[in-house]
C-alpha angles and dihedrals in degrees: 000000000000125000132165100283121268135197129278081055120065122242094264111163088223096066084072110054098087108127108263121240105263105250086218088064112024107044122028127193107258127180127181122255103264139150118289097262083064114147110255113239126239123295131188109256098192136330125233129196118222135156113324136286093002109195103173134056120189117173125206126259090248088043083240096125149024130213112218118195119200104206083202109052105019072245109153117204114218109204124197103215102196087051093025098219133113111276101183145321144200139195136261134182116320094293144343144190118181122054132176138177132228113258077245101049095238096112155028136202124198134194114235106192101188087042099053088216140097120234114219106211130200106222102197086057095025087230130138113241100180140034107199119196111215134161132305108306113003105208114143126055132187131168122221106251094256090040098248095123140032117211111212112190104213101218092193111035090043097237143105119238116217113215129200098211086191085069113015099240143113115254095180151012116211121198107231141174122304109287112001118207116147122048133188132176128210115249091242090047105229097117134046108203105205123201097224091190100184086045089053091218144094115259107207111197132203090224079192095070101015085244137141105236104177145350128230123197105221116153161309099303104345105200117157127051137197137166127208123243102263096046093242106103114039102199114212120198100208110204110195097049100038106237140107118228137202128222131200095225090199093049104033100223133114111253087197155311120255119206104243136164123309113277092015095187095161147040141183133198118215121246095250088038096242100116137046114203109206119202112227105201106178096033101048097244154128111207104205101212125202105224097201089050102020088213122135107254100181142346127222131212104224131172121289123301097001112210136156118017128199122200132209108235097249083063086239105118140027137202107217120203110217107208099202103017094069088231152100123237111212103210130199122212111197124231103271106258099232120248133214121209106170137352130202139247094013096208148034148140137310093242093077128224095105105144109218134191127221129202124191134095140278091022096133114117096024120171104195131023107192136201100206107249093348085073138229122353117265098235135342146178122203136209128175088273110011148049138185100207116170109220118245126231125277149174096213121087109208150076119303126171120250114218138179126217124203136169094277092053135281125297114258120256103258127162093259098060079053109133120179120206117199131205112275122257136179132181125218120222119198142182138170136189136179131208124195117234109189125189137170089251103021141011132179141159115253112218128215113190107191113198118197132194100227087173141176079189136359112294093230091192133002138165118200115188142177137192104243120228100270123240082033118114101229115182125164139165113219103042128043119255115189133140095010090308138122127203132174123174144195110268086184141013112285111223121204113284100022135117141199134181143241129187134192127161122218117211130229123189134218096245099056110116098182141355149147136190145160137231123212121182113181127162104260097185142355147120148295097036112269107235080215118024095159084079106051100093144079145195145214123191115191135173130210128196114189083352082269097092114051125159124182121193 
């Protein structure tokens, strides 16, 4: 089965001219069994021809361009990434397999493996300005993250050659683990990790003092290496055993080992960290693996002998060498569909204003958040796994689903996104007191009706009325007496919690020798429905003698 050479055999082309295994029988597309939102897998997009046998991609800062190396000719493939074809080339060296690109896109360096030396390139002539000589077998290269240094694995002398890419020269030569392929640097670029694939095992290197700090047993020939975003998990794709490990950076220990394609050399993080791409080099594949979980979602049929992948910054599309196919895949990776888990609370009323929180993934940069049939959702923010949305308003009373779109699709209706309304409903409080105002030529009680919003959600509009004591002058100005009535209505909606007042007086005369009477004031109408109306009401009774005593309970 072929595979990219590796030391103790020397880079000979024959070795690559094994018929590769046919993508349409040895490698289907499988995705798990999800719901139907699910995000669609990678696909090929197109598939361009360069120089032979190409082994490393590097892709440009601006994502313009892609560097293509041919491990047979020292030809370098030039690909225009908005056309994707191939815009131009030029030649390096006898043959090469790693690039990579300056953090400002001025350079870039290649690995020549029969030469024993690195080629620095001027990218805006495409020519090449230094020949660096470095150890046996030059295969893996990394830049330090601000581009001072170029790290060179030497698959052959076992080393790793430190280069000062302000002068083109190496500074230092570090013993490393037997066979040294992959490299990956930490985002803060104080360790070098180093594949040792006849070690089996993981080098970490202190790039401050030159020095190896620690060892990590990984597998049967680890060869690819990628870190995740954050430093904190070194993927490793294994190629003899056919996994793909993962590594705890902090604690130097491997959290565990995932089942992938035959002959797995590379492996890519995405740019999030969500994903892992394994590069199945003898079965014509590219397993798509889930980090949180480190299962396997979907595998992809790609052209023959996948190698190194290059990813766009936005994580959206891929160039693909294929090592024996004398081509490059350009992948497409499809916006994640976002995905919700949980929602709370799960119910509220009709009136709307519920905030509600909503927990899934991939729901950043959402650009609808739904209620079923009640609509869309009055406001949200949205982060990767949570929003705050507040419910609309709505006459139904029922569960909808509450979903969130975002550019990649909208997240599939599932029992936890569930969210019940219930009819509104408002209770009225209300009070009254009166209070008896006695004078030499006139006296009266003066009345306070004091109506509260006891919710459970806002009384939106309410009357409450009352049948005045007849052969009694009423007047008021804030509620309408006519007919022996009294109404007083709502002028605003009424929150829970909040009050509002009503007078009327109530006139005795002088001449009155005795008399009693009672006052009743009850809501009459209103909405949203009262869940007790029986008890929105309230009464006074008073008595009067000579119209100068009056006394009210």
């Amino acid at each position: 089965m072929e595979r990219p050479v590796r030391t103790p055999r020397t880079p000979r082309r024959t070795r690559t001219a094994v018929a590769a295994i046919s993508a349409t029988t040895a490698a289907l597309l499988s995705l798990p069994a999800t719901a139907e939102a699910v995000t669609p897998p990678p696909a090929v997009a197109a598939h361009l021809a360069v120089a032979p046998y190409p082994a490393g991609v590097a892709l440009t800062p601006d994502g313009g361009h892609a560097y293509v190396t041919s491990q047979s000719s020292g030809a370098v493939s030039v690909l225009d990434t908005a056309s994707n074809t191939v815009s131009g080339g030029f030649t390096a060296g006898s043959g090469s397999y790693a690039v990579a690109v300056s953090p400002d896109g001025h350079r870039a360096y290649l690995t020549h493996h029969l030469d024993n030396t690195v080629s620095v390139v001027d990218t805006a002539t495409d020519a090449v300005t230094a020949t660096v000589p470095v150890g046996a077998q030059p295969w893996g290269l990394a830049l330090a993250p601000n581009g001072s240094r170029a790290y060179v694995s030497n698959a052959a002398a076992n080393t790793v050659s430190v280069l000062d890419t302000s002068s083109d020269t190496v500074t230092a030569t570090v013993p490393v683990g037997a066979e040294p392929h992959g490299l990956a640097v930490s985002p803060d670029g104080t360790r070098l990790y180093v594949a040792a694939s006849g070690a089996k095992a993981v080098t970490v290197v202190d790039t401050a003092s030159g020095t190896v700090s620690g060892t990590v047993p990984v597998g049967h020939g680890v060869f690819g290496l990628a870190l995740s975003p954050d430093g904190t998990r070194l993927w490793t794709a294994d190629g003899d055993d056919g996994t793909a490990a993962v590594i705890d950076t902090a604690a130097s220990t491997v959290l565990g080992t995932v089942a992938v394609g035959s002959g797995p050399y590379a492996v890519t993080v995405s740019p999030d960290g969500t994903a892992a791409y394994v590069s199945n080099y003898a079965d014509n594949t590219l397993s798509v693996v889930d980090t949180a979980s480190r299962t396997v979602t979907a595998t992809v049929p790609v052209g023959a002998s996948p190698y190194s992948l290059a990813l766009t910054a936005d994580g959206r599309h891929g160039y693909l060498a294929d090592f024996t196919g004398s081509a490059v895949d350009v992948v497409t990776f499809p916006l994640p569909v976002p995905d919700v888990t949980a929602i709370s609370p799960n119910g509220g009323s009709g009136t709307g204003g519920t905030a509600v929180t909503i927990t899934g993934t991939d729901l950043a940069g959402a650009t609808a958040v739904t209620f079923g049939a009640a609509g869309a959702a009055t406001s949200f923010s949205c982060t990767k796994t949570s929003c705050t949305a507040t419910a609309p308003a709505t006459t139904i009373a029922g569960a909808v689903d509450v979903r969130v779109t975002g550019p990649g699709g909208t997240s599939a209706a599932v029992a936890a996104d569930r969210f019940t309304y219930t009819a509104p409903a408002a209770h009225l409080g209300v009070a009254l007191t009166a209070t008896p105002v006695t004078g030499l030529l006139s006296s009266r009680v003066d009345y306070t009706v004091t109506l509260t919003g006891q919710g459970p959600d806002p009384v939106t509009t309410a009357t409450v009325a009352a049948d005045l004591p007849a052969g009694l002058t009423t007047t008021s100005g804030d509620c309408t007496v006519a007919a022996g009535k009294l109404s007083c209505a709502l002028t605003a909606p009424l929150a829970k919690g909040a009050s509002t007042t009503r007078h009327f007086s109530v006139g005795v005369g002088l001449l009155t020798l005795l008399r009693s009477w009672d006052v009743t004031v009850a809501r009459t109408a209103g909405a949203p429905a009262d869940p007790s109306p029986a008890t929105s009401r309230a009464t006074r009774s008073c008595s009067a003698v000579l119209g100068l005593l009056i006394t009210c309970k």
